[in-house]
C-alpha positions, 0 to 999 in steps of 0.5 A: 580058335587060338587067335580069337582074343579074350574081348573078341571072344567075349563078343561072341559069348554075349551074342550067344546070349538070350537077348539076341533072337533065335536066328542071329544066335544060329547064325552066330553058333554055326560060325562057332562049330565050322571052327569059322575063325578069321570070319569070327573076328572080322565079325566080333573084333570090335564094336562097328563104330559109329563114326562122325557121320554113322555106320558103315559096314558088311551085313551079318551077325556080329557087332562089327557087321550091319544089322539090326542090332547095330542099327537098333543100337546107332538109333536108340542113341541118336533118340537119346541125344536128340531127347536132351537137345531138344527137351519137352518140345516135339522131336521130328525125324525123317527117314529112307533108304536106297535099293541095297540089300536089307535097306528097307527093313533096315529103314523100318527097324530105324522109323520103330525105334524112333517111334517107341521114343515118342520121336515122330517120323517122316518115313518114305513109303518107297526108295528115295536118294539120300539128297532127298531125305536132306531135302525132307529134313528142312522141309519137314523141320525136322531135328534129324534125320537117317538115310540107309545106305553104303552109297556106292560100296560093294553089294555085300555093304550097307550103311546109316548116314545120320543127319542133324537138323540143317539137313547136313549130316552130323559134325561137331560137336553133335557127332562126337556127343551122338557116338558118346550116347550111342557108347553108353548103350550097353546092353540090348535091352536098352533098345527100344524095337516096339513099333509106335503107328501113331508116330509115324508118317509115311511121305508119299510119291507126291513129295517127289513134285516139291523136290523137283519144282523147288530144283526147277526154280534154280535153273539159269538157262531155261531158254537154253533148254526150250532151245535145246530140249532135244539134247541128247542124253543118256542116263543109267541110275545102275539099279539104284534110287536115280530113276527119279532122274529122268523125272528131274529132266523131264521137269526142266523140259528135256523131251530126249532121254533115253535110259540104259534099260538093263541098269533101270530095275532097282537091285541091291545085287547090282547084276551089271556091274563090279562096283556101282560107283560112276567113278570106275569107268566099268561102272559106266561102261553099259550107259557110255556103250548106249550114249557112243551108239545114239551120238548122245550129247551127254552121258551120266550115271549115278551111284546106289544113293544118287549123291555121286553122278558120273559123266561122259561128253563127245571129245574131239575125236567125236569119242565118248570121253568119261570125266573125273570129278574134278573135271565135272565139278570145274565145269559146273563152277565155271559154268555157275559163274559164268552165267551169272555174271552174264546176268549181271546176278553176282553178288558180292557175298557169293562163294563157292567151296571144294574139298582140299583133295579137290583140283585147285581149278576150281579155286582159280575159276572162282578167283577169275570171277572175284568169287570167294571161295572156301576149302574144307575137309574131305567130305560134303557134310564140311561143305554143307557145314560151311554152308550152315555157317555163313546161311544169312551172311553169304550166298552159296552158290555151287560146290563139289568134290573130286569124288564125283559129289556136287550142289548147285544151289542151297536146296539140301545140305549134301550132294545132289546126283539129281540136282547135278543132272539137271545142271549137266544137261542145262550146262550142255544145252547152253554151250551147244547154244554157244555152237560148243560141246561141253569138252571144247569149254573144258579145253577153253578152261586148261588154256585160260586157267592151265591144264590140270590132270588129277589121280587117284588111287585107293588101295583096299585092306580089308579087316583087321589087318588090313586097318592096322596096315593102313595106320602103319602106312600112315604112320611110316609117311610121317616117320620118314617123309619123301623129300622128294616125288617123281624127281621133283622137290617136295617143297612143303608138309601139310599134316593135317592131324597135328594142323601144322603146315611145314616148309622144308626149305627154311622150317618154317611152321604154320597152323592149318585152319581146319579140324584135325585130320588123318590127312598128309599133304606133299606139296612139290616145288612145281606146285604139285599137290599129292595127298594121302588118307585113310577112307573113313567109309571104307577099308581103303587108303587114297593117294591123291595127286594133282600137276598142272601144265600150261596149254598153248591150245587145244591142238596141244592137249594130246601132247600135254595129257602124255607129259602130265600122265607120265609126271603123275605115274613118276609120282605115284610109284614114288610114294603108293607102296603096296 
């Protein structure tokens, strides 16, 4: 084993130790003897960092894989730091986990160990999605919480999602002083496995009414609905935790939904599908195939988790049309707004948010509707940290990132696949009132506001050396910037790790007004927005890219989409090199 480094070996030996169980040491020494070297450093080349918002990683033996010694580890440092903020007083947390492999075991190993620190713990008696358990912290009161899962990462993946008593999943300075106790941990005999009874609660299907009622009370439209309770609607969960979908609607008073029968079963396996992500249209080829057949209204699945929903309406070819994020989200704002000021409901302190890789339609619907609106970093727990912030000042109304994440309303503190369901169909019923379908508001959107076309692309490098070839990448975009991208000028350098914002025409330099970030920012003189960042959940690197055309009309948009898509493709090969 010629390439395995001193420390990577080290790794190894001390995994070999006797304060690791018989099985994982098998399963370590079998590695060993079948000479298994690239597995070996995969497995040991680092420790699995706990990062800003957990872990997230493959399953296996090792300190750079999922299991029960890195949870145990991610936990016991967790209690740690929660025991110092919160010193002589009853420490609560809540716990579940979704349908991935291992993932209630993993949950149960989480709830002891919380539990052997005298932490008391709500634990879900069964599966349950991860806005679920953000729900349950506010509700409970509680100082924390975990979710385990890898929401919608391959099957061989699973994760630990750490939250902080606002229901949000941890930012700062908690998040940095988390993964400062969880360092300090250095050997696993500082963990504590032995399961306490007395300190835990189990939350039982009951829970699931407070959830959906409190939902339920945030719904605009109800007449809609009772007008339009027969919409059609299909909806697979992709053998995952939004089974309890069809309950949401069913609750508001939809009485036609229909599921995909072959993705209902929950499955770590994920038999029916590459990747259970909604935003690969293979993903939801099995609920749009269902949704074409019955003439549905609308179509939606969501991931493992049921944070991220995927959406597919009637276009005017009478097709089902999947659409993007951006897409999904735009619509859910305007629709927000829009019904709201109808009411005569908004308010002067009202805002909504978006990521800064998110379509800028999203800002200038909000701007039509003198609606402040926030940006933040890639990732909902900004947005449910700006959310925390101004509780009390400003009213939330409705968020979302291009990735397929949404929230209307301030019931949790992360995206809600559940609650964006109920939405989607509550938005389709009112339009169809309106006698429009969800894709002709969406054509009314690219002709009052422009037509935006969004891509993205991720490229996957696994391992160690897939990590130091995304770094390299990200090093060699800032070392020799394009100047140009698809023929057109880039006008400005937004790098968001040094918070500077740079005009090449005069040089003019700004600071960015945000935390510090592995993002890079390229900003045509056509207002083109193109993005490149490292995926912090994955062993991925995005490129983001966002152009806007004027729509005349709708009987334009087959032409526009050409030009926009050949503007995009022109940018793209410009700068993703793989």
């Amino acid at each position: 084993m010629n390439n395995i480094d001193n420390e990577t070996g080290n790794r190894i030996q001390q995994w070999l130790g006797t304060e690791y169980d018989d099985d994982t040491v098998a399963q370590v020494q079998k590695l060993v003897d079948n000479n298994e070297e690239t597995e070996l450093i995969d497995a040991f080349y680092r420790e699995l960092e706990f990062g800003t918002g957990g872990l997230r990683g493959i399953m296996g033996v090792g300190s750079n894989r999922i299991n029960k010694y890195t949870i145990g580890k991610a936990t016991q440092g967790l209690a740690n730091y929660l025991k110092k903020q919160f010193p002589n007083q009853t420490i609560n947390v809540a716990v579940s986990y979704d349908c991935r492999n291992n993932s209630q075991e993993l949950g149960h190993l989480v709830a002891d160990v919380f539990s052997a620190n005298g932490i008391h713990v709500y634990l879900f008696k069964e599966l349950r999605p991860t806005p679920m358990l953000s729900f349950a912290v506010r509700h409970f009161k509680c100082q924390g919480g975990v979710m385990l899962t890898a929401s919608h990462n391959p099957k061989e993946y699973n994760g630990y999602k750490a939250y902080w008593n606002d229901g949000g999943q941890l930012v700062a300075p908690h998040d940095k002083n988390v993964i400062h106790e969880v360092n300090a941990i250095q050997s696993v005999n500082d963990i504590k496995f032995e399961r306490d009874s007395h300190n835990i609660t189990l939350v039982e299907e009951d829970f699931d009414r407070i959830y959906i009622e409190e939902n339920k009370k945030l719904s605009i439209h109800p007449e809609a609905v009772s007008a339009q309770k027969d919409l059609k609607i299909v909806f697979s969960p992709i053998h995952g935790t939004g089974i309890i979908v069809p309950k949401m609607l069913s609750a508001w008073g939809f009485t036609n939904v229909q599921v995909v029968e072959e993705q209902i079963k929950s499955d770590g396996n994920f038999p029916t599908v590459i990747y259970p992500n909604p935003e690969e249209e293979e993903a939801m080829t099995m609920a749009k195939q269902k949704g074409q057949a019955l003439d549905a209204d609308v179509v939606m699945a969501t991931d493992p988790d049921a944070d991220r929903v995927g959406l597919a309406v009637k276009n005017h070819n009478g097709e089902m049309q999947l659409l993007n994020g951006n897409q999904i989200g735009s619509l859910l704002i305007y629709y927000v707004l829009s019904s709201k000021k109808e009411k005569g409901d908004l308010q002067d302190n009202d805002f909504i948010v978006k990521t800064i890789v998110t379509s800028n339609l999203m800002t200038d619907i909000g701007d039509s509707f003198g609606v402040k609106n926030y940006e933040t970093l890639t990732g909902f727990k900004f947005i449910g940290e700006v959310m925390t912030k101004l509780e009390g000042k400003e009213n939330y109304l409705v968020g979302g990132e291009e990735s397929y994440g949404f929230l209307v309303g301030d019931l949790v503190r992360d995206k809600d696949a559940v609650n964006a369901c109920a939405f989607i169909a509550e938005m389709a019923a009112y339009f169809k009132t309106q006698g429009k379908t969800v894709f002709e508001v969406l054509l009314e959107l690219y002709e009052n506001y422009g037509f935006y076309q969004e891509k993205l692309i991720s490229l996957t490098k696994k391992g160690k050396a897939g990590a130091d070839e995304i770094k390299q990448m990200m090093a060699d975009l800032r070392a020799n910037p394009p100047q140009s991208l698809g023929g057109i000028k880039v006008k400005e350098i937004r790098d968001y790790s040094t918070s500077i914002a740079h005009v090449l025409a005069d040089g003019t330099k700004t600071p960015i007004d945000l935390p510090k970030s592995d993002v890079l920012q390229f900003i045509t003189v056509d207002g083109d927005v193109i993005s490149a960042r490292p995926s912090g959940t994955e062993p991925k690197i995005k490129f983001y890219c966002s152009v806007k055309e004027e729509l005349a009309s709708s009987d334009a948009y087959e032409q526009v989409l050409i030009k926009l898509e050949d503007k995009v493709k022109n940018i793209m090969a410009d700068i993703v090199k793989d």
